[in-house]
C-alpha positions as CSV (number, residue, x, y, z in Angstrom):
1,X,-3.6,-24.9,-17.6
2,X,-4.3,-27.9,-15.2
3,X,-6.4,-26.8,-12.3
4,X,-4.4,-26.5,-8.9
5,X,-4.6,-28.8,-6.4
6,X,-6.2,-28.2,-3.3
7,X,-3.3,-27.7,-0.8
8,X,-2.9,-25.3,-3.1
9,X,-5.8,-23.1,-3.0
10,X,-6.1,-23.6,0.5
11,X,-2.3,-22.2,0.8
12,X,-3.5,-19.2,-1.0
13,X,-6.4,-18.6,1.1
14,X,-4.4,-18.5,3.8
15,X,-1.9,-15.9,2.6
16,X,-4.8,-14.0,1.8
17,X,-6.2,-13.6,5.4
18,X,-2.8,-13.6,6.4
19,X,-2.1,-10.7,3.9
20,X,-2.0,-7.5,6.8
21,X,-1.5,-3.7,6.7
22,X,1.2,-3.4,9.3
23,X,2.1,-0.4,11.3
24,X,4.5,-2.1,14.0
25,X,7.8,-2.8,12.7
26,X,11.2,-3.9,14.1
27,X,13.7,-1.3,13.1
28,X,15.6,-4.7,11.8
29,X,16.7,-3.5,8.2
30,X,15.7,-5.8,5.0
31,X,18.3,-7.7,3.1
32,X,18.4,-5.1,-0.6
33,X,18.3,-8.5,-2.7
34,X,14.4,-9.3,-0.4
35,X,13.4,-5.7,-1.3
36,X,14.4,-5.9,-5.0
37,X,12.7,-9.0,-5.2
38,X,9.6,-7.7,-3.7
39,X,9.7,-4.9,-6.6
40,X,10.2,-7.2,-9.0
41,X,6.3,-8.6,-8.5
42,X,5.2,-5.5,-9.8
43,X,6.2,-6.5,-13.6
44,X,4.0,-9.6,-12.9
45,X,0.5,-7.5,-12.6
46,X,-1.8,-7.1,-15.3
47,X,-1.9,-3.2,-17.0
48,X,-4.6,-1.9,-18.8
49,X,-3.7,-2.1,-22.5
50,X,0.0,-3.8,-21.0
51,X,0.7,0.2,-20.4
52,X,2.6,-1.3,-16.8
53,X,2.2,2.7,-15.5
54,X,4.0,2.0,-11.9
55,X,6.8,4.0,-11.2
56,X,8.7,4.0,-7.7
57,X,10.4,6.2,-5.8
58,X,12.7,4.7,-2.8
59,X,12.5,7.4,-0.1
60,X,15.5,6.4,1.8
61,X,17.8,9.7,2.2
62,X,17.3,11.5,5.9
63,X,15.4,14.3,4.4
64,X,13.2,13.0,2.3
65,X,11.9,10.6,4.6
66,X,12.1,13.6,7.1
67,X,9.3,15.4,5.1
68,X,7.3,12.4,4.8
69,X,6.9,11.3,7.9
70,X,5.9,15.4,8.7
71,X,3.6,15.3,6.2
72,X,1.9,12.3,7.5
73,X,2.0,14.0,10.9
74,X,0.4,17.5,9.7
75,X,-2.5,15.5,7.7
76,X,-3.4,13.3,10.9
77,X,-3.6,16.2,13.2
78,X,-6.0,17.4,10.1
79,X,-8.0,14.5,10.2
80,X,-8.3,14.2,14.1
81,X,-9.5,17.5,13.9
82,X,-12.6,16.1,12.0
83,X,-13.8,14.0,14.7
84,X,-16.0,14.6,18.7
85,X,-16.1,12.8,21.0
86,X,-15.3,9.4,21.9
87,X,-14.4,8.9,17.8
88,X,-11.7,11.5,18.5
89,X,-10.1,9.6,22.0
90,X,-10.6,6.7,19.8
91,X,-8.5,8.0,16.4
92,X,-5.9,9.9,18.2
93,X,-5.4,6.3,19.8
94,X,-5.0,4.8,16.5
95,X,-1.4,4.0,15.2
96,X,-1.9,4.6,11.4
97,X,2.2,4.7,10.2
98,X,5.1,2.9,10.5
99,X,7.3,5.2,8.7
100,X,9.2,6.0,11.2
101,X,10.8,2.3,12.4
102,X,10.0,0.8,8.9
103,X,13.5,0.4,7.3
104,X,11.6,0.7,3.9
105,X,9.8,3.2,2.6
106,X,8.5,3.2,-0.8
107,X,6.3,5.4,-2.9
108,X,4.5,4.0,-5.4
109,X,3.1,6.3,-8.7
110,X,1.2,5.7,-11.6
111,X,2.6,8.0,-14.6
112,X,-0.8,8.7,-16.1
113,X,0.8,10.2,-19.3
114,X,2.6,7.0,-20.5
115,X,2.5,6.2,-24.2
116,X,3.2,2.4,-23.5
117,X,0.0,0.8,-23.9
118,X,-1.1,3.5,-26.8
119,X,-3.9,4.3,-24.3
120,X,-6.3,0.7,-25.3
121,X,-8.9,0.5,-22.5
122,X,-8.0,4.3,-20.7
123,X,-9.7,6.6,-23.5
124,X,-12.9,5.8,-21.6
125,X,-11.9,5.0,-18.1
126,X,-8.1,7.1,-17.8
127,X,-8.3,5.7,-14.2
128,X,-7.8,1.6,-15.1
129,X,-3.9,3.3,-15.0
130,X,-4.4,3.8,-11.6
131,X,-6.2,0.6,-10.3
132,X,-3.7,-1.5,-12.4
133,X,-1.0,0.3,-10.2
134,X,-3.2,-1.0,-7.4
135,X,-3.6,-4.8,-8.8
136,X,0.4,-4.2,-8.5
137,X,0.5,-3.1,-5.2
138,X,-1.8,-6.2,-4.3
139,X,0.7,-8.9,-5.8
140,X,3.9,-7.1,-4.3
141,X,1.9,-7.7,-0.7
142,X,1.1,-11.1,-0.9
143,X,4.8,-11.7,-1.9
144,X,6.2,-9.8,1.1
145,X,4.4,-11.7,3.2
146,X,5.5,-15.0,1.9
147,X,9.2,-13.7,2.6
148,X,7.7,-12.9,6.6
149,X,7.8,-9.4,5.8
150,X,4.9,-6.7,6.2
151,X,3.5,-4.0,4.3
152,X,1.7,-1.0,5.5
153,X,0.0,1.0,3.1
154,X,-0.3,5.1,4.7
155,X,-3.4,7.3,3.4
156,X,-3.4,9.9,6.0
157,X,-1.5,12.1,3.4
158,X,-0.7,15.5,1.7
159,X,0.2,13.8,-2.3
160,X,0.3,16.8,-4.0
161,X,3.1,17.6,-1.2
162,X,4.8,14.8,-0.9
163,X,5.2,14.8,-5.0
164,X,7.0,17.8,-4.5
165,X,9.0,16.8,-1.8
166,X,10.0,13.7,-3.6
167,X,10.6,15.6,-6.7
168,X,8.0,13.0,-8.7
169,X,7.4,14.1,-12.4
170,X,4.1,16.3,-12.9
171,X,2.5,13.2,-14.9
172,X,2.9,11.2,-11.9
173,X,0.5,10.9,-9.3
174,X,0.6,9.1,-6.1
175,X,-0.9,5.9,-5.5
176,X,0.5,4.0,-2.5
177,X,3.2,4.9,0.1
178,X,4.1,1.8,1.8
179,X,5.8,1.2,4.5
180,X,8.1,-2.1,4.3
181,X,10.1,-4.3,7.0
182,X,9.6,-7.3,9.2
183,X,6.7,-6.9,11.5
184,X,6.7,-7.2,15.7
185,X,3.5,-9.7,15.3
186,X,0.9,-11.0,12.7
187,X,-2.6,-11.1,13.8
188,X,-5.5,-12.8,11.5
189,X,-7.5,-9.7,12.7
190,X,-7.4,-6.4,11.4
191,X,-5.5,-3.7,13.8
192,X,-8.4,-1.1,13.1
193,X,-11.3,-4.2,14.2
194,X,-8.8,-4.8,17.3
195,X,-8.8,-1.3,18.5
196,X,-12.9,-1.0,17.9
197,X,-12.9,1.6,15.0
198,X,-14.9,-0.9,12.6
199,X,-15.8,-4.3,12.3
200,X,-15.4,-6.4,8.9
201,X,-18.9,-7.0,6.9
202,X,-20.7,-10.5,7.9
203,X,-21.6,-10.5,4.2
204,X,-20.6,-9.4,0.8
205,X,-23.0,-7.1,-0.6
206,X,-24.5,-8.7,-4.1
207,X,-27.2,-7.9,-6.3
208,X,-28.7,-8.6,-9.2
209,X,-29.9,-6.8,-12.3
């Protein structure tokens, strides 16, 4: 393969930093054929052994997004609960979803039982499934925000609940729920470094053996 030109790289750098988790959406909806294509980069990730374990769940219906967005709201009261002080003012302050104004919300599984692949490379590490459902998630990010959309990516969750709620097959576990649409503003800085909860590393942390 030749090597890519500069502009290129430079163009890729760029969608890198510009590459945000986005909690402040316009309620705007997102043409279907953008969404679909944005699935579509999942098929380009690399899978351990090719097994390609992602499996999505579109969580568009009133009720299911309902107990979604209840199930984010019961696990952040949780997780405030776990914090004094100043860190408390400072979390409850936080805004860590968009699922209520994102038109899209997408749950993202890995089906740990698949027989595609014949299990090379997961006998010894059964959790490559997972982090190649994460390499997916990656590509599907950077794509969205080629298109000008946003992604937000919500942690502060119940999984084992929400697979119920979403009726997800017992050999699937959760991985991402992500919250798509097109974002009130991009910022090259983190929302979490904005709002004083952490600052990024000055360096990468190396060493040698």
């Amino acid at each position: 393969m030749d090597a890519f030109s500069d502009e290129f790289r430079a163009g890729l750098t760029d969608l890198m930093r510009w590459r945000r988790d986005v909690r402040q959406f316009r309620t705007d909806p997102v043409e279907e054929a953008l969404v679909l294509e944005c699935l579509s980069t999942l098929s380009l990730a690399p899978s351990v052994g090719l097994s390609e374990p992602w499996r999505v769940i579109r969580v568009r219906s009133a009720i299911a997004r309902a107990a979604a967005l209840d199930n984010f709201q019961t696990a952040n009261a949780d997780a405030l609960a776990g914090y004094d002080g100043d860190q408390a003012t400072l979390y409850a302050s936080l805004k860590l979803s968009g699922m209520a104004e994102a038109p899209e919300n997408i749950a993202i599984f890995c089906d740990d039982t698949t027989p595609k692949g014949a299990g090379l490379g997961a006998a010894s590490m059964p959790e490559m499934r997972r982090y190649s459902v994460v390499g997916a998630v990656t590509l599907m990010w950077l794509h969205a925000r080629t298109l000008g959309l946003g992604i937000g990516w919500v942690s502060v969750l119940d999984p084992a609940r929400l697979c119920r709620d979403l009726d997800a097959p017992e050999s699937w576990s959760l991985v991402a729920y992500l919250c798509l649409g097109w974002p009130r503003d991009v910022s090259l800085t983190p929302e979490l470094e904005t709002m004083g909860w952490e600052a990024r590393a000055a360096t990468l942390h190396i060493e040698d053996r």
